[in-house]
Each structure stands twice: as structure tokens, then as C-alpha cells.
TITI-935420 format. One line per field, with one value per residue (C-alpha): residue number from 1; residue in one letter; x, y, z. Coordinates in steps of 0.02 Angstrom, whole numbers, plus 50000, padded with zeros to 5 digits. Layout:
REM TITI-935420
num <- [NUM:...] $
residuo <- [A:...] $
east <- [X:...] $
north <- [Y:...] $
up <- [Z:...] $
REM end
This chain:
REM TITI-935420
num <- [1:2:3:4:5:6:7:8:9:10:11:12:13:14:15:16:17:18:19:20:21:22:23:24:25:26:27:28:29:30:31:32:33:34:35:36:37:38:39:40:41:42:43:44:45:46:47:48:49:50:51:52:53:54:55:56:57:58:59:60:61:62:63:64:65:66:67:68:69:70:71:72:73:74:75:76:77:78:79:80:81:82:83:84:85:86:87:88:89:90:91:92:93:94:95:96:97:98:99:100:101:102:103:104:105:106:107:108:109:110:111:112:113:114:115:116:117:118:119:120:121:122:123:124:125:126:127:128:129:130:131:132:133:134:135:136:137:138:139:140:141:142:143:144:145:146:147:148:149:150:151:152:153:154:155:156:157:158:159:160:161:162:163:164:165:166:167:168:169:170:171:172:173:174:175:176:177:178:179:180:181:182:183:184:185:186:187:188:189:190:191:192:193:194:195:196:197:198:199:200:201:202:203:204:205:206:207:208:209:210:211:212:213:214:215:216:217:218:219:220:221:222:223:224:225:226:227:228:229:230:231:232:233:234:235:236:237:238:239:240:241:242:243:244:245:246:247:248:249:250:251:252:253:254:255:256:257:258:259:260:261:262:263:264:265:266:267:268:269:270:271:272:273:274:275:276:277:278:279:280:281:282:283:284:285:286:287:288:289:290:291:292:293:294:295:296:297:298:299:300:301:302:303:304:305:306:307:308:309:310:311:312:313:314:315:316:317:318:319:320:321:322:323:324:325:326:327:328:329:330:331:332:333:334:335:336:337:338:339:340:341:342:343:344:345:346:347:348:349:350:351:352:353:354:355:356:357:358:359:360:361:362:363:364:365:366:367] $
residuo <- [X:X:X:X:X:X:X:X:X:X:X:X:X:X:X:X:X:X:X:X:X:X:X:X:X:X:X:X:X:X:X:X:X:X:X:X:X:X:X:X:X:X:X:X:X:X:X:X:X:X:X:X:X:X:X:X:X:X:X:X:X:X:X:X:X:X:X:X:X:X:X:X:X:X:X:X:X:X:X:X:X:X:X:X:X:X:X:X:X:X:X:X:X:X:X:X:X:X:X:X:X:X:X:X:X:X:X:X:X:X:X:X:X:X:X:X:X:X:X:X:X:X:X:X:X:X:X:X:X:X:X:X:X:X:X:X:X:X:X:X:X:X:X:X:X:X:X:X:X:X:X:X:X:X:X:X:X:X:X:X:X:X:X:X:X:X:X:X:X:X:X:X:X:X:X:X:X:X:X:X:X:X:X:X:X:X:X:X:X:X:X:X:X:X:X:X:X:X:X:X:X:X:X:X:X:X:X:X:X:X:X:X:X:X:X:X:X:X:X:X:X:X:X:X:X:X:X:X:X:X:X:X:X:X:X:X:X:X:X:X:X:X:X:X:X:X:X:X:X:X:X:X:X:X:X:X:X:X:X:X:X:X:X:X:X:X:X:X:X:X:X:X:X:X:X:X:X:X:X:X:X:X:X:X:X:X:X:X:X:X:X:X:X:X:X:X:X:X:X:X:X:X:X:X:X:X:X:X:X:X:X:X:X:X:X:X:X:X:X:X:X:X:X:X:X:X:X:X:X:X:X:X:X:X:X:X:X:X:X:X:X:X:X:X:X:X:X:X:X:X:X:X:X:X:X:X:X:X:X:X:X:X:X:X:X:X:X] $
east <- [45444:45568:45744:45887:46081:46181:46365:46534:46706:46711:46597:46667:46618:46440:46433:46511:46439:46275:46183:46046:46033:45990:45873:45803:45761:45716:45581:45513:45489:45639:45762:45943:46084:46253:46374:46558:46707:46730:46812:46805:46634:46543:46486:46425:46285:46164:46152:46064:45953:46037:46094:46271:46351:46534:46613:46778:46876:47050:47025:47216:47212:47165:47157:47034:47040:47029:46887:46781:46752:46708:46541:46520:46508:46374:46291:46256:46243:46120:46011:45988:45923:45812:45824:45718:45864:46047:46129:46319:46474:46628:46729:46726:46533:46489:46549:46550:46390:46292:46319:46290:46125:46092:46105:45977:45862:45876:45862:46036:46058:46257:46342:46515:46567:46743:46843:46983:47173:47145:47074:47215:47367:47296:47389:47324:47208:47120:47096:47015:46919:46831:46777:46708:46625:46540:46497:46430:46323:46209:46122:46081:45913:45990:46171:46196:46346:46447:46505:46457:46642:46646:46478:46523:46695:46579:46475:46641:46669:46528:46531:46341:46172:46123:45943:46021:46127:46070:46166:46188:46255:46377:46335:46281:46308:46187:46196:46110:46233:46368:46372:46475:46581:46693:46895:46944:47015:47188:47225:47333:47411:47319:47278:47274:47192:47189:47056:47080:47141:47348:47363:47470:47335:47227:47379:47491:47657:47600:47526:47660:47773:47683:47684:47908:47873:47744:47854:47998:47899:47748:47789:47628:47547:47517:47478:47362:47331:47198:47126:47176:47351:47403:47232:47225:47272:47426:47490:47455:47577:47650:47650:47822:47843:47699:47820:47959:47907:47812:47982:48065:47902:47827:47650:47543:47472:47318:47280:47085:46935:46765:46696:46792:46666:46788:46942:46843:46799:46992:47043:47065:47056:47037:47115:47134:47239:47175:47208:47030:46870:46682:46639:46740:46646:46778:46779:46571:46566:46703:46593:46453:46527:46568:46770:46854:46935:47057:47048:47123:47031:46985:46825:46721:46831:46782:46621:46615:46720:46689:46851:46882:46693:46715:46870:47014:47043:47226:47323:47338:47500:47576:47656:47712:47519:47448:47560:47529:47338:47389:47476:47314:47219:47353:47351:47163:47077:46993:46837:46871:46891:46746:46652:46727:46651:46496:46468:46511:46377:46262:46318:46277:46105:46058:46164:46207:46079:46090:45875:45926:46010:45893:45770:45844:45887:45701:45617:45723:45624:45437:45495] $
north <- [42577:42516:42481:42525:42491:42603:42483:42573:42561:42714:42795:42934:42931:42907:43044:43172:43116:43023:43162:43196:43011:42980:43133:43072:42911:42974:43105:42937:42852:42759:42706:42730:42618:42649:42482:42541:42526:42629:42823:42990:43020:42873:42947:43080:42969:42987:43183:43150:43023:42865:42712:42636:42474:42453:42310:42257:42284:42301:42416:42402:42210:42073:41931:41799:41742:41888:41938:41789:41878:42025:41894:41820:42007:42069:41883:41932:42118:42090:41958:42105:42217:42132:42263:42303:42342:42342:42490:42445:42552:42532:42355:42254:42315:42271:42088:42026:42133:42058:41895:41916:41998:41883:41723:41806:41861:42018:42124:42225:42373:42383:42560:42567:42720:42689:42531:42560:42512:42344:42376:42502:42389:42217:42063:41906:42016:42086:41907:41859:42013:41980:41806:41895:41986:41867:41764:41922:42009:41861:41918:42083:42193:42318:42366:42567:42638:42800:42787:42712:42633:42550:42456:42403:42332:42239:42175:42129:42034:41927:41998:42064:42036:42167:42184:42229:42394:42582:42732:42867:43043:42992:43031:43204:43383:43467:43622:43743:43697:43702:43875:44015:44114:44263:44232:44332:44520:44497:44328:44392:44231:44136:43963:43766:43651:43466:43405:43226:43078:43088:42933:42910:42850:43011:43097:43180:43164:43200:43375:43402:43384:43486:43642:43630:43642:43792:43900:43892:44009:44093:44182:44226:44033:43940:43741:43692:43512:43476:43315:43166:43093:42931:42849:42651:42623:42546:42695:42820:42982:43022:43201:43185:43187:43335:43421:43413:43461:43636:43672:43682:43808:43690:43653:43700:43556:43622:43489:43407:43512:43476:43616:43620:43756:43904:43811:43794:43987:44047:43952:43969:43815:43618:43493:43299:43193:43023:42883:42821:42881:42810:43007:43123:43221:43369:43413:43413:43514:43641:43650:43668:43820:43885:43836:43795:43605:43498:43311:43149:43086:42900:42841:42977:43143:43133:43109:43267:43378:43452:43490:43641:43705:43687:43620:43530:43359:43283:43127:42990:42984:43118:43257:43363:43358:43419:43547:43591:43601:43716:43821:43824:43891:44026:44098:44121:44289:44313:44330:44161:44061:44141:44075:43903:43920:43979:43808:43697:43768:43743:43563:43501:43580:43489:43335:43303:43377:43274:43269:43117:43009:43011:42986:42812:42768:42813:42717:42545:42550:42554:42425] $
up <- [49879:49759:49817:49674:49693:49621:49626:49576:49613:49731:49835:49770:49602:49660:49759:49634:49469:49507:49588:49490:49451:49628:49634:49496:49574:49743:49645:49577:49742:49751:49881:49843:49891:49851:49859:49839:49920:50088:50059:50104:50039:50101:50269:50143:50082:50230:50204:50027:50104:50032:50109:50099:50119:50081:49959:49990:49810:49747:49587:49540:49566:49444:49572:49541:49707:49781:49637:49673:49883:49788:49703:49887:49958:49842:49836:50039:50001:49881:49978:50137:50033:49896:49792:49619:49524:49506:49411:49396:49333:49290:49250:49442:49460:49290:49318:49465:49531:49367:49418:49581:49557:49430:49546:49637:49510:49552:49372:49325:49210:49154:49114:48994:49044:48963:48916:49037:49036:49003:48843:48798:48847:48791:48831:48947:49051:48908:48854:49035:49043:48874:48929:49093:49003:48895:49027:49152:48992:48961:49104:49134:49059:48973:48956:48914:48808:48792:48627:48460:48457:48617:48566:48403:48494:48591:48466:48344:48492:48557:48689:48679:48622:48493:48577:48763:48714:48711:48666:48766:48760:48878:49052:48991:49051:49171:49085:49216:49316:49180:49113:49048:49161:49116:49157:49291:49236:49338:49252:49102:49056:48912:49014:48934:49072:49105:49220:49244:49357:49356:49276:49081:48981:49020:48901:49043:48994:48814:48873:48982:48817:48720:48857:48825:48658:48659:48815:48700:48586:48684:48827:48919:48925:49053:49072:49226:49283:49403:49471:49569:49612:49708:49606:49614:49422:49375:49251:49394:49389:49566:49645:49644:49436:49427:49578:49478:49314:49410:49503:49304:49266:49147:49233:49373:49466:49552:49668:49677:49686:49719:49581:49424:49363:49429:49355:49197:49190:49208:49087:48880:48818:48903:48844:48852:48767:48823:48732:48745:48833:48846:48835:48922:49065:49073:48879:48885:49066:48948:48808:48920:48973:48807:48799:48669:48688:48611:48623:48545:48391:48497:48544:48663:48642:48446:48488:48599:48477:48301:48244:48200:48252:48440:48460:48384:48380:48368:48352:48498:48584:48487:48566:48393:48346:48501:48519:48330:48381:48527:48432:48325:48445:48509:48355:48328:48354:48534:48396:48355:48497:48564:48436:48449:48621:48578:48455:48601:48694:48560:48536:48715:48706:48551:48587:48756:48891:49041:49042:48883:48999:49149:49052:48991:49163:49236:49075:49152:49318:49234:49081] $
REM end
């Protein structure tokens, strides 16, 4: 029986997004161990049948001290289990589980979901993270990406070998489970919703922004944020800003959920204004269900959005643009946002069924 690792910065994230990978795996024969740092859903692993072991890691930090014990963790981690094959996410994983694995000889497939803050704010970190990175990507078997942009960044940069990368759809959208529902009949307010981590670069303060501008001229709108607060990132939004803002009327925060589907179906239209994605999971789950969406036009929401055909795409960072592009979409027909939907629908079938990706992940383990 072949052992794979699935390594990511939360248990968490495994749990909620890397579902059908593991059934994928396990239909194959294959063991599944999650490495991640300890949370709420790590006890959660033995009720899907796979096998945890927690790694210490600061996600916020940028210690190399402290980054080095992450390397002696998985170095011991690693050399318990023996495993076939490494599958990493995120930045930490992608680095410092790579060379791990890699001292061992233990075969490593890397996964850019996304680029990160790092990569937005620059400075001396991005500088040390680039050299990680050219140092942890000479080793592993094949590294996947999101995006078209964030590989050709990597390639401008040396950070890559041309023959190791593969482009995915993203993670892709598992779209029987991802499917139109009707709003509910006693929701009479026309709905915007954010689904994201409550963190800046994800665009909330710029949506936020926009909803003054729109409730100073349409009455009957409403602007919904729902997803994680307190996160470990350093641009992280505090329940007490989102409190304050939905005491003056201007959003709703909606807390965490562990199905957005419902959230999805009452609303009108999602939206993110991120400043960068590797491919945003919310605006394909949206389109999946036939919503309209507006997103930045950055690497991963342009990718996921036609403007115009199923959504709208608007400047980065700009809060007179987006709610321009709101005000687009307010002033459509119900015919016509329908049919916005409709061509979202019809782009993840043709584009971005999830069946692409697990495929590319399964084809790793017999290569």
C-alpha cells in the first residue's frame, strides 16, 4: 500500500478542501496522511480514515530559527512514515517539507495555490522567500500551478525548471456538489457577498467602501461578508472593525460556515476584490452555481471571469471602480444577470471540472 502526505499549513484546509483528493487516493489504494499544524479539525481526520501527525508552525512568522525546527520536524516526521510521496501546499509546506522530503529521498509534488502576502507587499522577505524557493524547487517531481501568471513569475525568476510545472484549473469546482439553488422567496433585498478569510489583501475594506457608496443611492441592497476572522496573516481584519462598520448598517458579517452553498444561493452576486489569487475557490463554487461575480482583474479572478459574459472584472485596489461594476450589475435586467449566471455555469463545465485536477494528481503516483 502506498503511503502519501498530504502537508499544509492547517489541518483545516485539508479537511475542508482536499476531500475528494483524499478519496481519490484512498479509491486508488492509498494511505493518507495529513501533516499540519494541530486545530479544530485535526481529531476530524480519523473519521475519513486518514492518519495525522501535527507540525509545529508559525504561519504569521518569518523566523529562520524558528523555520529551520519546522525542517527537523518533518526530517523525523517523514523518516516514521516512509512515505511514497509528498504532496505539499501552501508557502512553509512547499519549502521546508521539499527539502525535508528531499533529504530523504522521499519524491515531492509542490502545489502554488496563490503567491501570498509576501509576494504582494515585497520588500526583504520577498527577497528571502525567492531564494527559498530556488533552493527548495530543484528538488521536487513535479510542481503544479493555478494560474498562467504565477508560473511565468516563476519562470521570469529562476525560480523553476520549465520541465517540472503543470497547469491546472485551479483546484477546480466539484460541480455536483456545486449547483444552482433558487434565493429564498422572503429575502427581498438584492444581496453582494464576500466569502473569504478577513484579512486586507482579500479586498475588504475596498468592498466595504464600495457598499457607502452604493447605500447612498440604492435602497434595498445589502453587503454580506462571510468567512474567517482572528486568521494568522499579518493584514488580518479584527471582528471588532467588521462590528463596527455592521452597527453603522454598512455590512453584515456572517460569521464562518462550514457550507457556503446556502450563502451562495441567497445571494445576487459574489464578489472579491483580492489583490491577487492562485484561482479563487469562492468565485468558481459561485459560478458553479450559476451567480453572477465580480472580481479584480489580477492573476486567478481573471482567469475565472469573462467580463462582461459571467461576470465583471474591475480594477485592483480601487474602490470608485468596483462600485462602478456594482452598480453595473444593479442595473441589469433580472433576464440578464440570469444569463450572466447561466455562462458561469457553462464555463466551469468546460473549463474547470474538478475530475481535471484529480486526474493530474492520480497520474503523479503511477509516473
Amino acid at each position: 500500500m502506498k503511503k502519501i502526505v498530504i502537508a499544509y499549513n492547517t489541518s483545516h484546509y485539508i479537511y475542508a478542501f482536499k476531500l475528494n483528493l483524499i478519496k481519490s487516493l484512498q479509491s486508488e489504494g492509498c494511505k493518507v496522511i495529513a501533516v499540519a499544524p494541530y486545530d479544530n479539525y485535526s481529531e476530524k481526520f480519523k473519521d475519513i480514515g486518514v492518519e495525522y501527525r501535527e507540525v509545529k508552525m508559525d504561519n504569521k512568522g518569518s523566523n529562520p530559527i524558528k523555520d529551520f525546527f519546522i525542517i527537523l520536524q518533518l526530517i523525523k516526521i517523514f523518516y516514521d512514515l516512509k512515505p511514497n510521496m509528498v504532496f505539499n501546499f501552501t508557502i512553509k509546506p512547499n519549502i521546508y517539507s521539499t527539502i525535508a522530503a528531499s533529504l530523504l529521498k522521499i519524491p515531492v509534488v509542490n502545489n502554488i495555490t496563490g503567491l501570498g502576502t509576501v509576494f504582494i507587499n515585497g520588500g526583504i522577505s520577498l527577497k528571502i522567500v525567492k531564494i527559498l524557493y530556488k533552493f527548495a524547487f530543484l528538488f521536487p517531481k513535479r510542481i503544479f500551478f493555478q494560474n498562467k501568471d504565477d508560473m511565468e513569475l516563476f519562470l521570469t525568476h529562476k525560480l523553476v525548471k520549465k520541465d517540472k510545472l503543470y497547469l491546472l484549473p485551479g483546484s477546480g469546482v466539484d460541480l455536483k456538489k456545486y449547483q444552482p439553488i433558487k434565493k429564498s422567496k422572503n429575502l427581498d433585498k438584492f444581496i453582494f457577498l464576500l466569502i473569504g478569510r478577513m484579512i486586507k489583501d482579500k479586498g475588504i475594506e475596498e468592498f466595504i467602501e464600495a457598499a457607502k457608496q452604493i447605500r447612498n443611492k440604492y435602497l434595498d441592497v445589502e453587503f454580506h461578508l462571510l468567512g474567517g476572522v482572528g486568521v494568522a496573516n499579518k493584514s488580518a481584519i479584527s471582528i471588532e472593525t467588521l462590528k463596527s462598520y455592521e452597527d453603522l448598517g454598512v455590512i453584515k458579517y456572517l460569521g464562518e460556515t462550514k457550507d457556503i452553498r446556502p450563502f451562495i444561493g441567497n445571494s445576487d452576486v459574489v464578489v472579491l476584490p483580492s489583490y491577487r489569487e492562485g484561482m479563487p475557490r469562492t468565485l468558481l463554487e459561485a459560478s458553479a452555481m450559476s451567480k453572477p461575480t465580480i472580481g479584480t482583474n489580477v492573476p486567478g479572478c481573471k482567469d475565472a471571469i469573462d467580463d462582461k459574459i459571467n461576470g465583471l472584472l474591475c480594477e485592483v485596489k480601487n474602490v470608485t471602480d468596483l462600485a462602478n461594476k456594482m452598480k453595473y450589475i444593479l442595473d441589469l435586467t433580472e433576464e440578464e444577470r440570469n444569463k450572466m449566471g447561466i455562462n458561469g455555469r457553462i464555463k466551469m463545465e468546460n473549463e474547470f471540472d474538478e475530475k481535471i485536477v484529480l486526474e493530474a494528481y492520480l497520474k503523479e503516483l503511477i509516473c
